[in-house]
N, C-alpha and C positions, 0 to 999 in steps of 0.2 A: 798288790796281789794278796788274794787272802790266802794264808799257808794251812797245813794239815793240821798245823799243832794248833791254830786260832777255832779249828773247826772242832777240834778235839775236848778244846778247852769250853767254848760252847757246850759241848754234849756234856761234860761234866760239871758246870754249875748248874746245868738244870736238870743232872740227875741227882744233884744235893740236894735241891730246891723241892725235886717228887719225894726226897727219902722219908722224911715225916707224915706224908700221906701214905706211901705202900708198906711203912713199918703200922701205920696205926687201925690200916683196912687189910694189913696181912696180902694184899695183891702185889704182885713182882712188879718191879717196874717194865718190863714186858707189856705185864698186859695191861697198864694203865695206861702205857702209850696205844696199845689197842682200841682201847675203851674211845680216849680221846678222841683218836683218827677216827671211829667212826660215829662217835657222837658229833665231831666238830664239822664230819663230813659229809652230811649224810646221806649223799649222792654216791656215796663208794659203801656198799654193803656186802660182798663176799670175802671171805679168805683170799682168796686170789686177788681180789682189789690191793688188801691188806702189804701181800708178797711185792706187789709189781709200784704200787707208790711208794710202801713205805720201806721199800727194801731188806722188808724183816723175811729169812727164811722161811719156805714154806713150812718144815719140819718143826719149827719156835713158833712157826701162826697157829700150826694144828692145838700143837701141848696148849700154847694159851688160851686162843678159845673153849677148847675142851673143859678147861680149868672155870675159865668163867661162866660156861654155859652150866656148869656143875653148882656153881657157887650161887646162878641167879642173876648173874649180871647179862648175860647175852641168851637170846633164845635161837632156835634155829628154826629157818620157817624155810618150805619149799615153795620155790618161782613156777608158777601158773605156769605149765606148757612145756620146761623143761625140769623134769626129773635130774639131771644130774648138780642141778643148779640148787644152792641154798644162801638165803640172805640170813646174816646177823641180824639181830633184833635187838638193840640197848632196851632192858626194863627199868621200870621204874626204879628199881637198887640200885642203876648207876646215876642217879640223879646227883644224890650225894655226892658222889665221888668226883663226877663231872663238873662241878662245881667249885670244892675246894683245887679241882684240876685246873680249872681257869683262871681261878685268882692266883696261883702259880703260877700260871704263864702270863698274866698280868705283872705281876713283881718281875718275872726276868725279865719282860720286856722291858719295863721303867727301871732297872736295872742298866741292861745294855745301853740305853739311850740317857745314862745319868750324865750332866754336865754336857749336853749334845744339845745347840739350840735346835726351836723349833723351824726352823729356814733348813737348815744341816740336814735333821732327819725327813724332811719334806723331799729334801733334793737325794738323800739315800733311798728314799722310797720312791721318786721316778727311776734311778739308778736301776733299779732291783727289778721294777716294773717292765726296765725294757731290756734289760738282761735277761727277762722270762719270754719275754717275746722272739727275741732271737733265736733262744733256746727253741721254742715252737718251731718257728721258722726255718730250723736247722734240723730238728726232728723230720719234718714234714718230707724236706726234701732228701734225708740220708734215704729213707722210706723208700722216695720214687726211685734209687740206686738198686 
């Protein structure tokens, strides 16, 4: 069973791992996780996407976008047909940063899976694949409740 302190410990080498990047682009780690999710996502483009996957406050989504839309990094564009709807916009600014963002999460992943054959994380990644599906499957029907 995976415990809270493995999940914990997770979140903090790979907020070691950002700290070199948000010390040298001045962005909190906030909002480069921002940045990321919606550049690596880009099927999820509002604030509210932002609150409801990534589980980040809505009140810490407002501040950080606000920040990045200030800085250049996010633009805000209004959705065809609904006024109350606004999509993020990644600019070309976050290119950079999306970038040395990825070869970050490239190192922690070959990180976590150091001394793991490749059979081991083959069969961790059907694991994980159908532990999402269930999870779907389990979502879908709390829903018809």
């Amino acid at each position: 069973m995976i415990s809270i302190e493995y999940i914990h410990k997770l979140l903090d080498v790979y907020n070691q791992l950002c700290r070199p990047l948000c010390q040298q682009t001045g962005i909190p780690q906030t909002s480069l996780d921002i940045l990321m999710f919606l550049k690596n996502n880009p099927q999820y483009k509002t604030a509210a996407d932002i609150v409801k996957i990534r589980g980040i406050k809505a009140n810490l989504v407002s501040l950080h976008v606000e920040r990045l839309v200030q800085e250049g990094y996010l633009e805000r564009r209004e959705v065809p047909g609904d006024r109350r709807k606004t999509e993020l916009i990644c600019t070309e600014k976050t290119e950079n940063v999306w970038r040395q963002g990825c070869e970050i999460q490239r190192t922690f992943i070959e990180t976590l899976f150091s001394g793991i054959s490749a059979e081991s994380r083959k069969v961790f990644e059907q694991v994980m694949k159908q532990t999402e599906e269930n999870l779907n499957i389990y979502q879908k029907e709390s829903k018809k409740k």
